[in-house]
KEMI-167197 format. One record per residue: chain; residue number from 1; residue in one letter; x, y, z of N, C-alpha, C in turn. Coordinates in Angstrom, 1 decimal. Atoms other than C-alpha are relative to their C-alpha. Layout:
N
A,NUM,a,X,Y,Z,X,Y,Z,X,Y,Z
...
***
This chain:
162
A,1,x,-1.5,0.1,-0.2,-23.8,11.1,-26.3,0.3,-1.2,0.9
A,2,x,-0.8,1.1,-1.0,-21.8,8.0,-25.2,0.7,0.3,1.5
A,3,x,-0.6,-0.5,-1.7,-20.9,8.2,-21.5,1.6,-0.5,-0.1
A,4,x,-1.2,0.7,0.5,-17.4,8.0,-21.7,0.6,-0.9,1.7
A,5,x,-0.3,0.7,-1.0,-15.8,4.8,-19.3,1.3,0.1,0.2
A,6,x,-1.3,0.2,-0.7,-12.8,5.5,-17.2,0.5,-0.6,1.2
A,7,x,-0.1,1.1,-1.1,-11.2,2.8,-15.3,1.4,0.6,0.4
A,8,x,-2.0,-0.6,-0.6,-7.6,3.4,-13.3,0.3,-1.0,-1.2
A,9,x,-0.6,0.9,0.8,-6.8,0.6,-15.7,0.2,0.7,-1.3
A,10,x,0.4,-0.3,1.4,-7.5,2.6,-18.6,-0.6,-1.0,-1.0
A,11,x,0.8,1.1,1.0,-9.1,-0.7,-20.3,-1.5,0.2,-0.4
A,12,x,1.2,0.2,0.2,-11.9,-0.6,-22.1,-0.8,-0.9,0.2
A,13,x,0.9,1.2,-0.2,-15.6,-2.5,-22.0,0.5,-1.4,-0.7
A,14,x,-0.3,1.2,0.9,-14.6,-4.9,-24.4,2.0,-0.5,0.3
A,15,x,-1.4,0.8,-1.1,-10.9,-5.6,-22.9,0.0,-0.7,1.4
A,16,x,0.3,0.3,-1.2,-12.5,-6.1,-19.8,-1.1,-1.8,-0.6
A,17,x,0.6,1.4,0.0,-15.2,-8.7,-20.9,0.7,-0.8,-1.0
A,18,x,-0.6,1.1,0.9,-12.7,-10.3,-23.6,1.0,-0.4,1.2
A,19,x,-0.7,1.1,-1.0,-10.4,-11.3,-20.6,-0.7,-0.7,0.4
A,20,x,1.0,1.4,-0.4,-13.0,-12.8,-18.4,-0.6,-0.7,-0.3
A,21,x,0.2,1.7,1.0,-14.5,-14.9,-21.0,0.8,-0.6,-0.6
A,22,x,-1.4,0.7,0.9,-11.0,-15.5,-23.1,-0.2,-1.5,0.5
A,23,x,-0.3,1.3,0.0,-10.2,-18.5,-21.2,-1.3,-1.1,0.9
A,24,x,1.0,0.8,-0.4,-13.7,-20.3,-20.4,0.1,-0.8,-0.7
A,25,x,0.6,1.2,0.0,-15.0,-23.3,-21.2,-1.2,0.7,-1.5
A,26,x,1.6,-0.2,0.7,-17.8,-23.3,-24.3,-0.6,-0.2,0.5
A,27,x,1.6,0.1,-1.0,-20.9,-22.7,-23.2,0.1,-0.1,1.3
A,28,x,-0.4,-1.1,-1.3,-19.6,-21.0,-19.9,-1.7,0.8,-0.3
A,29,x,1.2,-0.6,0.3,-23.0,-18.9,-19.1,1.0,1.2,0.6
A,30,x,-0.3,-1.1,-0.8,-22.2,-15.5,-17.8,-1.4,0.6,0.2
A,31,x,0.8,-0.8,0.0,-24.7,-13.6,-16.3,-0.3,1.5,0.2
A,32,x,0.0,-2.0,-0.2,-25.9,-10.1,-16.0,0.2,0.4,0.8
A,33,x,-0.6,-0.7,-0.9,-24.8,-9.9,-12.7,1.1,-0.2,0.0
A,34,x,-1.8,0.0,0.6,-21.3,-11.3,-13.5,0.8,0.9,-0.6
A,35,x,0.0,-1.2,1.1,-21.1,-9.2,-16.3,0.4,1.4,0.5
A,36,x,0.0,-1.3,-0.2,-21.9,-6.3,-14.6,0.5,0.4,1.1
A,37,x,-1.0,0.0,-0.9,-19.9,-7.0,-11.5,1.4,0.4,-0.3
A,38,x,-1.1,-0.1,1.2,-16.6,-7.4,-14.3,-0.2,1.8,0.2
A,39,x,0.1,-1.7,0.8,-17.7,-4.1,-15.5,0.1,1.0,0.6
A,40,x,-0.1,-1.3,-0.7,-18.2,-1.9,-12.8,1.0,0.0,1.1
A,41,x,-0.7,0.2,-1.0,-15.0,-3.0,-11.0,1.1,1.1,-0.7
A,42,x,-0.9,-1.0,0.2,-12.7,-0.1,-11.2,0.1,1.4,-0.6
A,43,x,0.6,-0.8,0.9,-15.0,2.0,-12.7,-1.1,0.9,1.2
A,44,x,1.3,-0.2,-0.5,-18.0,4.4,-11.3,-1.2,-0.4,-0.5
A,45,x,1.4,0.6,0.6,-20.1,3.8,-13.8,-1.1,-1.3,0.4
A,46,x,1.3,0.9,-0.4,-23.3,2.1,-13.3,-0.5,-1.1,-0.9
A,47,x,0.9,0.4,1.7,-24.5,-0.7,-16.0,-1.3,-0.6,0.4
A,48,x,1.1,1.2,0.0,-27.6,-1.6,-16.4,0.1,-1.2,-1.1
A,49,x,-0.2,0.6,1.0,-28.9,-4.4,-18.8,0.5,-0.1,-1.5
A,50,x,-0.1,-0.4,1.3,-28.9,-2.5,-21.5,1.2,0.4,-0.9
A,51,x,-1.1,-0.8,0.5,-25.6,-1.0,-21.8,1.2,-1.2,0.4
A,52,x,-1.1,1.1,-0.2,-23.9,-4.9,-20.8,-0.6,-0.2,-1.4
A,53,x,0.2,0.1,1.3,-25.8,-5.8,-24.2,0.9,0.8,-0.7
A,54,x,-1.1,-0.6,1.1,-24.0,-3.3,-25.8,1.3,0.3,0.3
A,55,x,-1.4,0.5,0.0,-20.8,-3.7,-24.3,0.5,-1.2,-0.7
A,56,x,-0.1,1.1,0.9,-20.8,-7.2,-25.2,-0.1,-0.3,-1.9
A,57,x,-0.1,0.0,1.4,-21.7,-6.8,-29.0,1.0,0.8,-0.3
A,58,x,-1.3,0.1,0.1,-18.7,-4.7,-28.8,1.0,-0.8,0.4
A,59,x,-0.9,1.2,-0.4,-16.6,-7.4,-27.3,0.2,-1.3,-0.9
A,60,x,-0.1,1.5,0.6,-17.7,-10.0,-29.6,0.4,0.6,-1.3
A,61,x,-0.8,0.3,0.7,-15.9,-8.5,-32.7,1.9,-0.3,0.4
A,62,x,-1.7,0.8,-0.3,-12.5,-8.8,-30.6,0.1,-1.3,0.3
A,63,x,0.1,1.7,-0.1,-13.7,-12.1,-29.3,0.3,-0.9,-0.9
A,64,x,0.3,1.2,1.1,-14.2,-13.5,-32.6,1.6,0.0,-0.5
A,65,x,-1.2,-0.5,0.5,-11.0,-11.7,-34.0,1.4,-0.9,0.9
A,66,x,-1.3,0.1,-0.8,-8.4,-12.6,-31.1,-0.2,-1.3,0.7
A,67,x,0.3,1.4,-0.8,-10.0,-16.0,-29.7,-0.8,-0.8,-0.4
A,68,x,0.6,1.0,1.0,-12.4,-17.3,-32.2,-1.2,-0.8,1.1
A,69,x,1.5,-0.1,-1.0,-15.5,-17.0,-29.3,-0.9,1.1,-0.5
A,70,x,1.1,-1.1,-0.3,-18.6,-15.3,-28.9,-1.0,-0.5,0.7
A,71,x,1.0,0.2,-0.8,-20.8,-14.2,-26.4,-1.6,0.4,-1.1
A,72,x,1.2,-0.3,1.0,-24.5,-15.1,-27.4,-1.3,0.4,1.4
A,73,x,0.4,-0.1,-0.9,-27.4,-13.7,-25.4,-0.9,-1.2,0.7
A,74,x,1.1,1.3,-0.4,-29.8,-16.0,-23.3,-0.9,0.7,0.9
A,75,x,1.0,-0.8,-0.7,-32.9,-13.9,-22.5,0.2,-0.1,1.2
A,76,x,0.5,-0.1,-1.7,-33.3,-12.8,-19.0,0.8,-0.5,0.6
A,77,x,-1.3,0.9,-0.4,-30.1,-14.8,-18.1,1.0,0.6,-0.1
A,78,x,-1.4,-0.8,0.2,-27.2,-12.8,-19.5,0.7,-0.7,-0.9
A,79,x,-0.6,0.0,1.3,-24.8,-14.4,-22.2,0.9,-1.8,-0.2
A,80,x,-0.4,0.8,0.1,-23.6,-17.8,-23.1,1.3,-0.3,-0.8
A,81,x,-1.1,-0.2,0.4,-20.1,-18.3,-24.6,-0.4,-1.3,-1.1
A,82,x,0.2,1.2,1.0,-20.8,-20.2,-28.0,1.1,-0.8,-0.5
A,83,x,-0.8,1.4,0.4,-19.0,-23.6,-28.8,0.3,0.5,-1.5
A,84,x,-0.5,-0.1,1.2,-17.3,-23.8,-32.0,-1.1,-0.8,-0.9
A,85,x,0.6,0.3,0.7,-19.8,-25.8,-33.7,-1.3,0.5,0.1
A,86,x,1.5,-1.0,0.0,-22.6,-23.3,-33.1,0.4,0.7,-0.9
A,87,x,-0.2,-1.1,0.9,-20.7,-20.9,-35.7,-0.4,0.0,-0.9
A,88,x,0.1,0.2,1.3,-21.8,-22.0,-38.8,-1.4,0.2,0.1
A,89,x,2.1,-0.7,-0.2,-26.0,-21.6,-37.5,0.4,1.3,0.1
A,90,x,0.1,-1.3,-0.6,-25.1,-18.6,-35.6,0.6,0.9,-1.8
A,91,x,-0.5,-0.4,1.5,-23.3,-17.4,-39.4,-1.3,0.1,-1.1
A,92,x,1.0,0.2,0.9,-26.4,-18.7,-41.4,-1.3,1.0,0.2
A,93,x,0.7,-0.7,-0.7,-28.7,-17.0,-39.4,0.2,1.6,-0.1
A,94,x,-0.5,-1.0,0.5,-26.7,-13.9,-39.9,-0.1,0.8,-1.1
A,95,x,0.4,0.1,1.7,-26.7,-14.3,-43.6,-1.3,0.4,-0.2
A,96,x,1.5,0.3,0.2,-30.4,-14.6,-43.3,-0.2,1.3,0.4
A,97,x,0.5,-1.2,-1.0,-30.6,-11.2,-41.2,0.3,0.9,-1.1
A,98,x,-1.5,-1.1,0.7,-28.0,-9.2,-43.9,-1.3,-0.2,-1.3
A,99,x,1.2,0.0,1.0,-30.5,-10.7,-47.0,-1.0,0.8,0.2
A,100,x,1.5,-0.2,-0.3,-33.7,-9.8,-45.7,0.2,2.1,0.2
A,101,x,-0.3,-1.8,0.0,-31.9,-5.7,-44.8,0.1,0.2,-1.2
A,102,x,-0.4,-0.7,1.6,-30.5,-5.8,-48.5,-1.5,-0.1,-0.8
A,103,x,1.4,0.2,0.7,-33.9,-6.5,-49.9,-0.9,0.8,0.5
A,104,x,1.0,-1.4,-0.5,-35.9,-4.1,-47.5,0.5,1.5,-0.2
A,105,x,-0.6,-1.4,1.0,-33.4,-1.4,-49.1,-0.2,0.3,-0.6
A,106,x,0.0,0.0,1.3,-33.8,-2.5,-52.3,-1.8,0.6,-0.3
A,107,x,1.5,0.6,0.0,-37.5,-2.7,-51.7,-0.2,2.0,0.2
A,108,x,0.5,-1.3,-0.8,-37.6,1.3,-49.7,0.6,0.7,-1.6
A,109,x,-0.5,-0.8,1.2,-35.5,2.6,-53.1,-0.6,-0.2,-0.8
A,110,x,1.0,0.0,1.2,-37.7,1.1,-55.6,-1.1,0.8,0.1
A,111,x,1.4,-0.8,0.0,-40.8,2.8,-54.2,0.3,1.0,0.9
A,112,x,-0.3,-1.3,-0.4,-40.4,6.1,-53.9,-1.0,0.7,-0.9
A,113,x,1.3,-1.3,1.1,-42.9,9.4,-55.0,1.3,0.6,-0.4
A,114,x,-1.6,-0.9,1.0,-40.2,10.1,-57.8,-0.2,1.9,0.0
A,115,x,-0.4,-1.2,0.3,-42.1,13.4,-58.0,0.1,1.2,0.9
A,116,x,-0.5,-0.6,-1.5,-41.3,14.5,-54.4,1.0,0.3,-0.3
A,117,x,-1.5,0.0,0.3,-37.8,14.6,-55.7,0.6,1.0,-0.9
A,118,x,-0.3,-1.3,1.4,-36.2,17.7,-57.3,0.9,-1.4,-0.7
A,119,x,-0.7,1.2,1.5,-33.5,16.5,-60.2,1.2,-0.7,1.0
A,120,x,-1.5,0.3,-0.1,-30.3,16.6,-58.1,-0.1,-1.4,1.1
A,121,x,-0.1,0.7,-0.9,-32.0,14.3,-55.3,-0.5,-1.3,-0.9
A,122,x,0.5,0.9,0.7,-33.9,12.0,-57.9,1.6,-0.8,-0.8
A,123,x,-1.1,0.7,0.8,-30.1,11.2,-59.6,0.7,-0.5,0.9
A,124,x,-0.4,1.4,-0.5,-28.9,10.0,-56.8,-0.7,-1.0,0.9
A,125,x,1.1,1.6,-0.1,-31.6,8.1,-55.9,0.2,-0.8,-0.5
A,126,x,-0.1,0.6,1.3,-31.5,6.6,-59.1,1.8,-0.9,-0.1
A,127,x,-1.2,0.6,0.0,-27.6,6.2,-58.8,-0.1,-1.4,1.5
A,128,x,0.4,0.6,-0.8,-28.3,4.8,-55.4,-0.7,-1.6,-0.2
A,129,x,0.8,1.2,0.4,-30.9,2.3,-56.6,0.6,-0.6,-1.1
A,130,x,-0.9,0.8,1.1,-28.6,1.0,-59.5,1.1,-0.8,0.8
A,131,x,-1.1,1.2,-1.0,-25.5,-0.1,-57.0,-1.2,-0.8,0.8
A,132,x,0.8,1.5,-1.0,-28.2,-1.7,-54.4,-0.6,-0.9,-0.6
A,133,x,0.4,1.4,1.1,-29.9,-3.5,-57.6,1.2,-1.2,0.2
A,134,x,-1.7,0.5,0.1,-26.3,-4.5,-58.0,0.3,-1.3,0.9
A,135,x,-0.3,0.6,-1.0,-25.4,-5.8,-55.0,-0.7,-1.2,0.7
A,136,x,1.1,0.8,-0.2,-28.6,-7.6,-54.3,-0.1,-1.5,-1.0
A,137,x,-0.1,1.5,1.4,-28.4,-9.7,-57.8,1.8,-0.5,0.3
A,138,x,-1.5,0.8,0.0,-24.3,-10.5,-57.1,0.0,-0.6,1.1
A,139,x,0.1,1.3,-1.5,-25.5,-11.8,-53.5,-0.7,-1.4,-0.3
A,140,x,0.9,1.1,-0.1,-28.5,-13.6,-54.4,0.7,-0.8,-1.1
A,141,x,-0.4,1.2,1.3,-26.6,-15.4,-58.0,1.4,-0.4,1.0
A,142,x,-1.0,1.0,-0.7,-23.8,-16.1,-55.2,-0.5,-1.1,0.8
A,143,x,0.9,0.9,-1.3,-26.3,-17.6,-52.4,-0.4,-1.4,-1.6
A,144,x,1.1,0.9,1.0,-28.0,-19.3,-55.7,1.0,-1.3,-0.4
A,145,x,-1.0,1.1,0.1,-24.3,-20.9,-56.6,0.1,-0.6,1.1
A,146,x,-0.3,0.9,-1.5,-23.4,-22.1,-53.2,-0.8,-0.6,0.7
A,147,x,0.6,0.6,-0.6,-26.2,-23.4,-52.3,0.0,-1.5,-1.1
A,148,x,-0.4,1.6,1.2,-25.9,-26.0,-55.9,1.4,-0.7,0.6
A,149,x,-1.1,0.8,-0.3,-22.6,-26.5,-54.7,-0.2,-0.6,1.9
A,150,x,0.1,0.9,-1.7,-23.9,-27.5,-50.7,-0.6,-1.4,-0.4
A,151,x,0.9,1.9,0.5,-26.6,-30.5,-52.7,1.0,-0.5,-0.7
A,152,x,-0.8,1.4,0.6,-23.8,-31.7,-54.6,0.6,-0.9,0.9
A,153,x,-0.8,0.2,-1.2,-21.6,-31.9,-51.6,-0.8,-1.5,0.9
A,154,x,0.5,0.7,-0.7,-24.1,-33.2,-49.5,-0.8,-1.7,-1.0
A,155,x,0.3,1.2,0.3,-25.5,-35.5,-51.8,0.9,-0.9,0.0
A,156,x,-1.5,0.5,0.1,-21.7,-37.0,-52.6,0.3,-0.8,2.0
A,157,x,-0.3,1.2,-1.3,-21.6,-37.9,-48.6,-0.5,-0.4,0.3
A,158,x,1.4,0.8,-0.1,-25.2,-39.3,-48.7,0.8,-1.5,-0.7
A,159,x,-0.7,1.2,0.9,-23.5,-41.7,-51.3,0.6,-0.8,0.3
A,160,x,-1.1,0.8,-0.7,-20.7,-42.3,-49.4,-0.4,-0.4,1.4
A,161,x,0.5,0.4,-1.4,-22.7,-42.8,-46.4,0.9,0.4,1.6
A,162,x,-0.1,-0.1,-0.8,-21.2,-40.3,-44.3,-1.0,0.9,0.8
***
């Protein structure tokens, strides 16, 4: 069970660290004792490292949402506030993370001991493994367009010599 955080402020983790990174600088560092200074000011609670990690991954969908930041981590250091032209790796990279889960789904549903399975749990297996087929072939024949459409692109400002 989640320890529930009550501040006199009533603010939550992620209102607390989306103000004090809001108006930094890119690539502002914050560290774990910053972080966890922020955090435990008005609060009893105690953070360790673990539970600024997962305040911050909640923070960084309001970050991205309301300020078009995010904190990234920096081992052993505490969190670095990523530049705008880091989004498009940090995004790619993501992509790459979301592929590789939809395929180790696809992968755990295909092989299965079917005859482990009475009927009612074998049909929706079976239903199951028909959408995640699904899903898996409308990503990868979209990755497979968009990536024809990045070599044209890029070839076209090779041309133009930008």
């Amino acid at each position: 069970m989640k320890p529930t955080i009550t501040r006199l402020s009533g603010k939550s983790n992620s209102e607390v660290i989306c103000e004090h990174v809001a108006d930094a600088p890119p690539d502002t560092s914050f560290s774990y004792d910053d972080l966890r200074t922020v955090l435990q000011a008005d609060t009893t609670q105690k953070y360790s490292n673990a539970m600024i990690c997962g305040a911050v991954r909640q923070a960084n969908t309001r970050l991205l949402r309301l300020h078009q930041r995010e904190l990234r981590n920096v081992r052993k250091l505490g969190f670095r506030l990523v530049p705008a032209r880091e989004h498009m790796a940090l995004a790619t990279l993501r992509q790459g993370k979301a592929d590789k889960q939809l395929r180790r789904g696809l992968l755990t549903l295909k092989n299965v001991r079917w005859h482990e399975l009475d009927s009612n749990a074998r049909a929706a297996h079976e239903g199951q493994l028909i959408l995640a087929a699904a899903i898996y072939g409308q990503v990868q024949a979209l990755r497979h367009r968009q990536d024809k459409h990045e070599q044209v692109i890029e070839e076209r400002l090779r041309r133009a010599g930008i």
